[in-house]
Every structure is written in C-alpha cells, then in structure tokens.
N, C-alpha and C positions, 0 to 999 in steps of 0.2 A: 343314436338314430340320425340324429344333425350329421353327422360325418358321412352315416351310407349312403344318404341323401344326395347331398355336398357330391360323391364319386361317381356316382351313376347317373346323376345332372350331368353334369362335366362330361363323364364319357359319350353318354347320350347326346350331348350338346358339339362336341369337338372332335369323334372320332370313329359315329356311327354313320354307314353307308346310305341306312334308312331313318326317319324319323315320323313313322309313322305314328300316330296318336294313340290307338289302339293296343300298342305293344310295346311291354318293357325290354328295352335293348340292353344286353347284357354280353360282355366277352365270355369266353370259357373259363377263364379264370376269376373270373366275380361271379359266378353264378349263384355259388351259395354264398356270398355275402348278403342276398337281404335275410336269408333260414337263418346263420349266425350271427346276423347284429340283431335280430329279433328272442332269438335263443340266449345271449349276453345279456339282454337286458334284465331277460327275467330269472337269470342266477342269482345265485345266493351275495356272488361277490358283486355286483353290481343293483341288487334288488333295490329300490326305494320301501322307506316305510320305516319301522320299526320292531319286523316281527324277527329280520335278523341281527342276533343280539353282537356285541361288540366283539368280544373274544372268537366269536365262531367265522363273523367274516376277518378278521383277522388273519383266524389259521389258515382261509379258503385262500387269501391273496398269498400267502407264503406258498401255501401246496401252487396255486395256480404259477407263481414267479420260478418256481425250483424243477417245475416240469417239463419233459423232453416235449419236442416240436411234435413225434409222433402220438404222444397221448392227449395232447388239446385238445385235438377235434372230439373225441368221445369225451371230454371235462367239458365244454358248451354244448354241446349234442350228444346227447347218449346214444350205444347203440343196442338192439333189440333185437333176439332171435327168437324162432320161435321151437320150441324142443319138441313138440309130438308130431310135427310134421317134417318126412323125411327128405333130403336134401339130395336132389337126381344126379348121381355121380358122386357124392361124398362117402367113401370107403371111411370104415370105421376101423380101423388097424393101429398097426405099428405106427404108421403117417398119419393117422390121422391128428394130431395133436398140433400139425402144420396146418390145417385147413379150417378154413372159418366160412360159410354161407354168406351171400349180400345182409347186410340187417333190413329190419322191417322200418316202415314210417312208426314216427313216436304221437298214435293215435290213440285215445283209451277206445275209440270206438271201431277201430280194426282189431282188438284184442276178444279174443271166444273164449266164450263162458267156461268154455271146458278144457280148453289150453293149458299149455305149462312154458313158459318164457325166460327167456335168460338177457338180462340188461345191466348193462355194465359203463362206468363214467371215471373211467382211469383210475379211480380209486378205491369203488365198492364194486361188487357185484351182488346180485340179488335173484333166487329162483322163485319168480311167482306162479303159484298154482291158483287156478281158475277155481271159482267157486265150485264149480259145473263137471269139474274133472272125478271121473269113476275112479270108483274103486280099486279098479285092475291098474287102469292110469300111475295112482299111487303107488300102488304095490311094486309097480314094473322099475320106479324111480327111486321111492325113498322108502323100501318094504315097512310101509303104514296104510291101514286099507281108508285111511282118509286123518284129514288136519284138523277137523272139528274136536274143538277142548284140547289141542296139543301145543304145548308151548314150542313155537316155532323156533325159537332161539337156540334152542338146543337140537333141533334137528339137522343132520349132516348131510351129504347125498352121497351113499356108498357107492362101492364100484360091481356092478351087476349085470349077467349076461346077458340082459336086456337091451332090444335098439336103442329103444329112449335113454336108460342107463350107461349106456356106450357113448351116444348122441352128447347127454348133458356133459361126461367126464370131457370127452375128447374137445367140447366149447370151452370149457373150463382150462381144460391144459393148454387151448391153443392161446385164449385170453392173457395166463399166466406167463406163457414166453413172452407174449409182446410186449410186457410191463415186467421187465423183469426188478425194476426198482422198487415195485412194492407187491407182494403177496396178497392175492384177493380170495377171499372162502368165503363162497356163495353164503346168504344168508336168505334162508326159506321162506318167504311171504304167504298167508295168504288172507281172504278177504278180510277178517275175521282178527285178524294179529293187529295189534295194538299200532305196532310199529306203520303197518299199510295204511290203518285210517290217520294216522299223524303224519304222513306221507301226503293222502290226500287232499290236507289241508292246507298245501305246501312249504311248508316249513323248510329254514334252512338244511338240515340233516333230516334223512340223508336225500341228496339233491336230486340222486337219478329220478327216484319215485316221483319229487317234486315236480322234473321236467317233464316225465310220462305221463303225468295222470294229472296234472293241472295245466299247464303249459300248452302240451299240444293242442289240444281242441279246440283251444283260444287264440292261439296266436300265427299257429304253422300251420293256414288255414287260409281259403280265398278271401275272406275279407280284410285281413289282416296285409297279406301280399298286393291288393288291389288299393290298399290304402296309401302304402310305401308309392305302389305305380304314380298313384296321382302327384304323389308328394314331390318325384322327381321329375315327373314331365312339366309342374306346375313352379319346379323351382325357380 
C-alpha cells in the first residue's frame, strides 16, 4: 500500500495539471491501481495473519509466478456475471462461446437473493445460486427443482435448451478459451453448501469466494478509497 501511495503522490505532485484537494488525480492507466493494490492485499498470497496455512500460500505464489499477463487481472480481482439476467445483443449460438458481457462489481450486496452468477479467478470457477432462486430457475439450469439437502459437489450444469442454460454454457465456454492453460468446471454453490459458508469466512481456498463475499464490502468501498485519497495528497 506504501508503494500505491508513494506513485500516485508523485504523479499527483510532478505531473498533474490540477492539484486540487478535493480530488484524487489519477492518469488512465493507474486508475485501477488504488482497486488492485487494495484487492492484493487482501489475497491469499499476500494476506497477513495466520489463517493462511504455509503450503497453500506457497502453491498460490507458484500458480500466481507461472501465470500469463492476461489472466492476473481476474487472479487479484475476480470477475462476476450475472446468469438470469439477459445480456442486450448477446446471440446465443454457434459464436457465442467468443462473447463474454462486462462483469459486475464484486459487492455481496448487489448480489439478489434470487440470482444465479458466474465468477471466475483464473483458476476456479464457481455457479452461485441464490437462496431465493425458484424452482423453475433451477430446473431451467441444472434440471433440480431446488439445492436444499443436495450435495452440491456433485452437481454438474448440463447443456439445455434453455436461455439461462444456453447463457451459463456459452460463459463457460467462452471463460474456457481464454485460460486455455488450465480447465475450469464450474462448481455449484449455494447458501447452504459447506464450501460457501467456509468461503465466507474468508479463507485461503478457494479465493474467488473470499474476494466476493468478504473483501468487497470492506474494502472496494468509499471509505476505503477515501482513505488511500488522503494518504496521497497528505504524503
């Protein structure tokens, strides 16, 4: 955090036009540098404490060191779709497996109860279904009229001529080309599965959840961003 500080001082100080008090000055291309130095911190590979055990950050800096330029930005910032909601001009076809929608902010509290999301961190991928999500919802996805008492581990997401079914495969496939160095099978979350409340609690595996559901609401947040402001106009 001493280094973001350190470049946005400095830019601020050397080679902004304005230096207005009020506003953090930022070129185009540091823009997300305060999201990603605030998002590194709180990874696995960098976490302080001791709830990430040796061996796991270990394997985290290896995966992190051995990884192409284009899947970083989603290994420190996860990205987030959302599946039941349809995307204006995303043909579900032949092409579609080239097409991916913007991602969503990584907020638990933009996330609806009755939703079903797809978030992915260059390594896992994960489909969370909403506590809240009907019956039909299910059926249309993963032909189960609901996840209550289902062990989620073992459920798959077939391929069905449903939107949403069409929708999820065609994020999947298109996630899958872009990583093509490791293979990702979504794994079913939901409220209720072991795995989500140990996610919760943010634990080093698996991380995406970690950054979703702990992270954002705390960190990638105006106080947090407003903190950083003062830290570099006061450096």
């Amino acid at each position: 955090m001493a280094g973001a500080v350190s470049i946005l001082h400095h830019y601020r100080k050397t080679c902004a036009s304005t230096t207005s008090t009020a506003q953090l000055i930022l070129p185009e291309s540091l823009k997300l540098l305060p999201l990603y130095s605030l998002a590194m911190v709180k990874n696995a590979v960098m976490r302080a404490g001791t709830e990430v055990r040796a061996d796991e950050r270990t394997a985290l800096f290896a995966q992190a060191l051995r990884m192409p330029v284009t899947a970083s930005g989603a290994f420190v910032y996860p990205r987030l779709w959302a599946l039941h909601v349809a995307e204006e001009g995303l043909e579900l076809g032949a092409e579609a497996a080239a097409v991916l929608p913007a991602t969503l902010p990584l907020s638990y509290e933009k996330l609806e109860p009755d939703g079903v999301y797809l978030l992915e961190d260059a390594g896992h991928l994960f489909l969370w279904v909403g506590r809240g999500a009907s019956q039909e919802r299910c059926h249309e996805l993963l032909q189960l009229p609901g996840l209550d008492g289902v062990d989620c581990s073992r459920v798959s997401v077939p391929q069905l001529p449903t939107p949403i079914s069409q929708r999820a495969n065609a994020y999947i496939g298109a996630v899958n080309a872009q990583r093509p160095h490791v293979l990702q099978m979504p794994r079913v979350l939901a409220p209720k599965d072991p795995m989500e409340a140990r996610a919760r609690a943010a634990p080093p595996a698996p991380r995406l959840f970690s950054h979703t559901f702990s992270v954002a609401p705390h960190i990638f947040t105006r106080p947090s961003s407003a903190a950083l402001h003062r830290r570099a106009s006061s450096a």
